[in-house]
N, C-alpha and C positions, 0 to 999 in steps of 0.2 A: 383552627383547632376545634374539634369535637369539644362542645360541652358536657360537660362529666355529669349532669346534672339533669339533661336533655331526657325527657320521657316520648316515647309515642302515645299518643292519645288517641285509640281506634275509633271510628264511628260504632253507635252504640254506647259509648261512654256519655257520662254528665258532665256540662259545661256549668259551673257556677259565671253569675254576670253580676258585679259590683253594679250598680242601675239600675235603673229602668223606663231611660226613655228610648225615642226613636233609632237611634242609633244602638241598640243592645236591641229593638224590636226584629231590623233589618240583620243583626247578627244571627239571631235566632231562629228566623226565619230560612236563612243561606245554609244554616248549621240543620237544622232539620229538615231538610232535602235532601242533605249528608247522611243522616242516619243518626245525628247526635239525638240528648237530651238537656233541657237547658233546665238550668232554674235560676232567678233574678231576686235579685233583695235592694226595695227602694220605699222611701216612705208612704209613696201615694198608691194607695188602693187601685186596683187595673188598670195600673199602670202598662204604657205603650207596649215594654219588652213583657211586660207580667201577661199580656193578652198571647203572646205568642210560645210563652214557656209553658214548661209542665206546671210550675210550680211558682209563685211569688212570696217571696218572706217579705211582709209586711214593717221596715224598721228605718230608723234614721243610717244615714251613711254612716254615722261616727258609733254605731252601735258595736260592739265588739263581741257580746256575748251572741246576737243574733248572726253578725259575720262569722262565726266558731258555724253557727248551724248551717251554716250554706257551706261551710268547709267539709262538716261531716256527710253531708248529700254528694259531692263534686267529686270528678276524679281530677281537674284544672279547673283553675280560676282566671278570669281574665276580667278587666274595666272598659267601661264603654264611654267614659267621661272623666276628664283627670281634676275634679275637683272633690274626688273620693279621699276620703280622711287619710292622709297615709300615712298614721299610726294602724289602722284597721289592716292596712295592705302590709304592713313588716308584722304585724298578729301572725296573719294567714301565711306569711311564707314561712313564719317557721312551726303551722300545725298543716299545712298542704302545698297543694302545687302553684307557683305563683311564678309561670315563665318571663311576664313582662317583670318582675319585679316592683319594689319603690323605692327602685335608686332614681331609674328615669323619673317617675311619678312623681318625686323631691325634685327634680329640675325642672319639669315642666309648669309645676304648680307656682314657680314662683317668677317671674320674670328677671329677675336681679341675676339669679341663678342661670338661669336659662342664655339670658345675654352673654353671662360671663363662659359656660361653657361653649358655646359657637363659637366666640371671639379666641378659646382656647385653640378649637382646631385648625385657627387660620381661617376663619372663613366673616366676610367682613357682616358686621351689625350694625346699624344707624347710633353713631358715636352718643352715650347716655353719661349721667350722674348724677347717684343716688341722694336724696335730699330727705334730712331728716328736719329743719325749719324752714322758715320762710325766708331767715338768710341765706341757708341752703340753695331756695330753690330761685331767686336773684343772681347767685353767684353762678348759678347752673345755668341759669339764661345768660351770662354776660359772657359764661363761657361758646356757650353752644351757639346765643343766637335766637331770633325768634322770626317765624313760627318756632314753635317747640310743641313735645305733646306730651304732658305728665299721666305718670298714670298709676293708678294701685299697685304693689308689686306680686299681690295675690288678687284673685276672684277676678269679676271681671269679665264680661264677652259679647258680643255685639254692640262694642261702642260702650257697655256700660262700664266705670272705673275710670275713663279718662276725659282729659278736659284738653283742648287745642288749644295752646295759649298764644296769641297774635298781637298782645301788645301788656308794656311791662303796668301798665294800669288796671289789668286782670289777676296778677297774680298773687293777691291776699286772698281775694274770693275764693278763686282756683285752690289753694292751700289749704284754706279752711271747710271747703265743702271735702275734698280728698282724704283729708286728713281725718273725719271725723270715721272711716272704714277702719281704721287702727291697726294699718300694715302700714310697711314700708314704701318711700313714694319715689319714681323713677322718672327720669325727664330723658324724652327722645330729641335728638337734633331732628327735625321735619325733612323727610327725605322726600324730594319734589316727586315723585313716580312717575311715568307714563304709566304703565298696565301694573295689575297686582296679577301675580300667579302663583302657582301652589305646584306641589309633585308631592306624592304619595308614594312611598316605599314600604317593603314587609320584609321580614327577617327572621327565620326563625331558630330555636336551639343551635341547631348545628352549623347555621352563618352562612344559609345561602338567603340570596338578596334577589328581590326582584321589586322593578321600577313600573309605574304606571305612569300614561303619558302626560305631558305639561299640561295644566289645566290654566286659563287665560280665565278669570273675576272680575265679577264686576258687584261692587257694592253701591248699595243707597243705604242712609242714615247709618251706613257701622251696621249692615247689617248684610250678607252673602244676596246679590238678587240671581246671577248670571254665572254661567261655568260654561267657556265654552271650548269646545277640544274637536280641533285642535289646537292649540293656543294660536293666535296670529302674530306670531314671532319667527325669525330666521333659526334656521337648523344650528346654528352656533349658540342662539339663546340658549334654545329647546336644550343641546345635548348637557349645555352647559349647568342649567338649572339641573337637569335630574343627575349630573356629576357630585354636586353637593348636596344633592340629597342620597346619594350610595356614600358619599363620605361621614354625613353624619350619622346614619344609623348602623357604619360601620363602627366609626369608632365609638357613638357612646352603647355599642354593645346591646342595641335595640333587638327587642322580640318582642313581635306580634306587629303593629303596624304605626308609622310613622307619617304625619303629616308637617308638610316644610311650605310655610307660605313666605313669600318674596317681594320684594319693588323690585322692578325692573326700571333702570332712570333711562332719559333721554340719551345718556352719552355709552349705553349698555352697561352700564355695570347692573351687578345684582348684589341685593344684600336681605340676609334673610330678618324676617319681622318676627314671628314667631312658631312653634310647634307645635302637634297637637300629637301625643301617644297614644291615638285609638283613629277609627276611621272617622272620615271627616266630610263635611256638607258638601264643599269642592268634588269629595271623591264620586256623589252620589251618581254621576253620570256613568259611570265605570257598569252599573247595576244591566244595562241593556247594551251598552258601547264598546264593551270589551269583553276578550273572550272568558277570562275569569273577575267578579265582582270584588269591591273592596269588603265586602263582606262575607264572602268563603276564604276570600283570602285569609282576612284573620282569623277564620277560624282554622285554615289551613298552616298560620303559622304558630298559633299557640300550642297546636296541638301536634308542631312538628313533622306535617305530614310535607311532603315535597310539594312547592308552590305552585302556584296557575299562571298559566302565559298571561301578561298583561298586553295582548297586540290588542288595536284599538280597531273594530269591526266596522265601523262607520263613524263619522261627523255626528257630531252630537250639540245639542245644548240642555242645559238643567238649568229651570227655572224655581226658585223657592217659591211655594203659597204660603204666604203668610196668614195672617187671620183674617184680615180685609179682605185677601183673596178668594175665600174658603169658597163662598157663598155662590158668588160668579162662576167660579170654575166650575162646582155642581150643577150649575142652570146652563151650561153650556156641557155639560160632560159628553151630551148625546153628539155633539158636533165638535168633538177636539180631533185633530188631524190623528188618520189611523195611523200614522207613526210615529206617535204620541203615548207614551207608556205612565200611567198615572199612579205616585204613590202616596197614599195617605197617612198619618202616623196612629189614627186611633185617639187622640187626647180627648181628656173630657169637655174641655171646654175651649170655644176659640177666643183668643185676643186679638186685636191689633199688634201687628208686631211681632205673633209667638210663632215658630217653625209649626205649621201644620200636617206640611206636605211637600211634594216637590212633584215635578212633570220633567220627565226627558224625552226632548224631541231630535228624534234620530233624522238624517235627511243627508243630500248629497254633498250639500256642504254647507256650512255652516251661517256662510248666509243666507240661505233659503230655511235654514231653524229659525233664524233671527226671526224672519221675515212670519214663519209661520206664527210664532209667540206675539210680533205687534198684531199679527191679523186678527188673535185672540178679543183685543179689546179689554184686556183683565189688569194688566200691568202697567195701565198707561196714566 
């Protein structure tokens, strides 16, 4: 059914972006190829997506009086990270256009929440329970079993918030360093994985859905290193995995775009780990690999225009540069494989550890990306 609600957003029009890092940089950038206009509200002075917009409102997320100003500049608002205040985001939907909403934003922000609605639509979760003491969190391992993985039930990402717990001698520690973030605390049963993969879905107003293809991950320390697509899985995973992801951004009624990451166990089953409602690191290879980007996409879905084919144009692999990486990669830029598309995020400063950049290496198949990235020398 037609959304009664649903606006066209023509190019030419201004995109408000809750953000302002790489992810709301790369929106702005896809959106202003388009013919939009952006403007971004995030605390940090030129900041990533503020480099690419017309405009940066300089303020805290939880600012509300500064969120009103980016209302009055916008003709749509959209978030490029969902750990935007969402009281700010139920403000703005009822002084402007706010097509993702913060109903999704209130599920995803929380994982208690987030678990229990999957587990609503039938679609299976690695078996949890929620633990408010330390006999809580005993009983929750006697239930479940160990390994286990506790975790914050807000904040939280690349591994930060959670603690793998492998034996019941850890878990006072575990409790009390967890517990001192002052959210709710959640225990995962340890789901053995073979591969971690992800699908990215878009959906807009009026409820047409389009799939991007299975994306195959590979993390070091909790942290994204590897996206390779096509994923190395059988046509049964593959259809399978982006099955549940058209089912869940069917029913929770998703616009603008959806990220569904996954285990895939030994004996196939899948069960989804968690979600992201904005475009996602996984998706970065989509940028040169397919024929429309995760990042016109969303702009293509907020703003309700009719979606872009997601066929996949070539083997791909997306590599993250991290901060350790930054440096190397630079001193080699003159010799990275001309099939090698490089993108940097602009931040002011590198860390160890902090998203800098990513490289997608397009090639004939995906082991010859592989093979390009070890010949690097940077990752190793």
């Amino acid at each position: 059914m037609k959304n009664q609600t649903s606006r066209l957003i023509k190019p030419g029009a201004t995109i408000g972006i809750l953000g302002g890092g790489q992810l709301g940089r790369m929106i702005a950038l896809a959106g202003r190829a388009m013919g939009y206009r952006f403007v971004t509200m995030d605390p940090t002075a030129d900041a990533p997506c503020g480099q690419a917009a017309d405009r940066q409102i300089i303020a805290s997320y939880d600012d509300v009086e500064a969120a009103l100003q980016l209302a009055a500049v916008s003709d749509v608002i959209s978030y490029e990270f969902e750990n935007v205040d969402a009281r700010v985001a139920e403000v703005l939907e009822s002084k402007s256009y706010v097509p993702q909403g913060s109903r999704l934003l209130r599920i995803t922000q929380n994982r208690i929440r987030e678990k229990t609605a999957i587990q609503e639509l039938g679609i299976p979760v690695a078996p949890f329970r929620v633990v408010a003491s330390l006999d809580d969190l005993k009983q929750a391992v006697r239930d479940l079993g160990l390994p286990a993985v506790m975790k914050t039930a807000t904040g939280g990402y690349d591994g930060k918030g959670q603690w793998v717990l492998r034996s019941e001698d850890e878990l006072a520690e575990a409790y009390d360093t967890l517990q001192k973030a002052g959210t709710e605390l959640i225990v995962e049963k340890f789901v053995p994985f073979q591969m971690e993969l992800s699908v990215i879905a878009a959906r807009n107003p009026d409820g047409e859905l389009a799939v991007f293809p299975t994306a195959e991950n590979v993390h070091l320390e909790n942290i994204l290193h590897l996206s390779i697509v096509p994923a190395r899985v059988s046509d049964e995973v593959r259809a399978r995995a982006e099955q549940i992801a058209r089912t869940i951004v069917e029913k929770l009624d998703v616009v603008g775009l959806l990220a569904i990451e996954m285990f895939l166990t030994a004996d196939g089953e899948l069960y989804v780990n968690e979600l992201a409602p904005r475009p996602h690191n996984s998706g970065h290879y989509t940028m040169e690999a397919c024929v429309t980007s995760q990042f016109e996409q969303h702009v293509r879905a907020v703003c309700n225009l009719p979606l872009g084919a997601t066929d996949l144009l070539s083997p791909v692999v997306m590599v993250n540069i991290l901060g350790e990486h930054l440096e190397p990669v630079l001193e080699r830029v003159e010799s990275l494989p001309r099939s090698a598309k490089l993108h940097l995020y602009g931040k002011a400063e590198s860390k160890a550890k902090r998203k800098m950049g990513h490289l997608n290496v397009l090639a004939p198949t995906v082991e010859e990306a592989l093979d390009m990235i070890e010949k690097l020398e940077i990752w190793t």
